[in-house]
BAFI-538610 format. One line per field, with one value per residue (C-alpha): residue number from 1; x, y, z. Coordinates in nm, 2 decimals. Each point is the difference from the previous one (the first is absolute). Layout:
// residues N
resi	NUM ...
xx	X ...
yy	Y ...
zz	Z ...
***
This chain:
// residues 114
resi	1 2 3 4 5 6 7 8 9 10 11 12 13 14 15 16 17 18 19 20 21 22 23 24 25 26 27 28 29 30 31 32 33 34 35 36 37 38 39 40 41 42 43 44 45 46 47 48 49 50 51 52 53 54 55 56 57 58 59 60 61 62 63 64 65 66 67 68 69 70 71 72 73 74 75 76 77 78 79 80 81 82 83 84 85 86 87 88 89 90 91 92 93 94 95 96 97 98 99 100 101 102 103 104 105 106 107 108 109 110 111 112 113 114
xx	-2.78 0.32 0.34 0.23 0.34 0.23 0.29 0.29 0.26 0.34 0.29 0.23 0.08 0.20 -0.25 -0.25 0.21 0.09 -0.33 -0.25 0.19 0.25 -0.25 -0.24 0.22 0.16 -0.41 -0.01 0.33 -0.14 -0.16 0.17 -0.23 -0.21 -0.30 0.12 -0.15 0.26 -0.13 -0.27 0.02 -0.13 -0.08 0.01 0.21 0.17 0.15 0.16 0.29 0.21 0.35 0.14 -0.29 -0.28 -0.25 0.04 -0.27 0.11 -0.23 -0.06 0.10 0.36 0.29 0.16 0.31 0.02 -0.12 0.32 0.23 -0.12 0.05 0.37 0.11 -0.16 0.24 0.26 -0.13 -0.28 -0.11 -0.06 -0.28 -0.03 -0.31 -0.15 -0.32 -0.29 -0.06 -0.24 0.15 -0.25 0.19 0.31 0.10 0.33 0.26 0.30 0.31 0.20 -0.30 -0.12 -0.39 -0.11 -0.16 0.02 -0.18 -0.01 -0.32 0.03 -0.17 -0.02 -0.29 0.06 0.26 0.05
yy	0.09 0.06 0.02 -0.26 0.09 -0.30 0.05 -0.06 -0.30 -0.04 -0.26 0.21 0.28 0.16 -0.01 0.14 0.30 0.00 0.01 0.11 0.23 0.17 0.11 0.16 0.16 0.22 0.04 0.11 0.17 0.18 -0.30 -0.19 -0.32 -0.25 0.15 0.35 0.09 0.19 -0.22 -0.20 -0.39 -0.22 -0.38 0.04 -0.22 0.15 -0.28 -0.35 -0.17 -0.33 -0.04 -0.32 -0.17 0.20 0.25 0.34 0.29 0.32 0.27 0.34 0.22 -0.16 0.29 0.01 0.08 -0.32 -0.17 0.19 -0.12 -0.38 0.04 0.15 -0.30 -0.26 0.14 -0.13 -0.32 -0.27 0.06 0.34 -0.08 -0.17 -0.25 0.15 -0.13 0.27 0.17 -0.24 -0.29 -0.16 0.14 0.08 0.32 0.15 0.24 0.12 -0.11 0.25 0.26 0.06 -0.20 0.31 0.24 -0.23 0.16 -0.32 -0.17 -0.39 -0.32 -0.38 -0.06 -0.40 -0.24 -0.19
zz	-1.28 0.23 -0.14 0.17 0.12 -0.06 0.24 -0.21 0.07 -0.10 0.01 0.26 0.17 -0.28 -0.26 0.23 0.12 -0.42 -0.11 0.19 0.27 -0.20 -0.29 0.28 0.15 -0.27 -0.10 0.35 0.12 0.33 0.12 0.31 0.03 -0.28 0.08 -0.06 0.38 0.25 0.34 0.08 0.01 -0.25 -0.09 -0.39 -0.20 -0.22 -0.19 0.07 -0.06 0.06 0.20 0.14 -0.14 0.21 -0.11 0.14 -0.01 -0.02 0.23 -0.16 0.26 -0.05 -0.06 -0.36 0.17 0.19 -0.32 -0.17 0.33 -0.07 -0.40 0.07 0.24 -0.24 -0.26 0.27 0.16 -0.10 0.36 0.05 0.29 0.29 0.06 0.33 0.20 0.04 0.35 0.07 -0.06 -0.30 -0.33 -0.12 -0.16 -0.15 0.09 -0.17 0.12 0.21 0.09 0.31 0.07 0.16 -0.24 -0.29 -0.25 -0.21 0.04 -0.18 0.12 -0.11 -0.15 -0.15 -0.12 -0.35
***
């Protein structure tokens, strides 16, 4: 019998970056991403979690230091991101507010609504 991975969910952003994100990585200080890998795209979730009443997945090849940016401006604002539609047109993802969309490092998509 296979183990299953539950992908963890949380309430917001904070207690995601909290408790998940913040104990990896001081388990994991050289690592840049979720997934621990240098490059290479991915489609893993790593976990979800809920701001302005949407769900929001969390890739694994997101960069803890972007995670740490968004954490530091939610100590500042209740809106540290900015609701953005995907490339192609059919989702929406996140961004921080105030960094450039090129590059972004910071891999989050809706997923569902309550």
């Amino acid at each position: 019998m296979s183990k299953t991975n539950l992908i963890p969910e949380y309430q917001t952003f904070n207690e995601f970056y909290l408790q998940q994100v913040l104990p990896y990585k001081n388990a994991n200080p050289t690592d840049i991403r979720l997934d621990g890998r240098m490059s290479g795209a991915t489609r893993n979730v790593s976990a979800y979690f809920w701001y302005l009443n949407k769900k929001w997945k969390v890739d694994a090849d997101t960069y803890i230091d972007r995670l740490k940016l968004a954490f530091e401006k939610s100590e500042t604002t209740n809106e540290p991101f900015k609701v953005k539609h995907t490339r192609d047109k059919k989702g929406e993802c996140l961004v921080i507010k105030d960094q450039p969309l090129r590059n972004k490092k910071f891999y989050v998509y809706r997923v569902g609504e309550k």
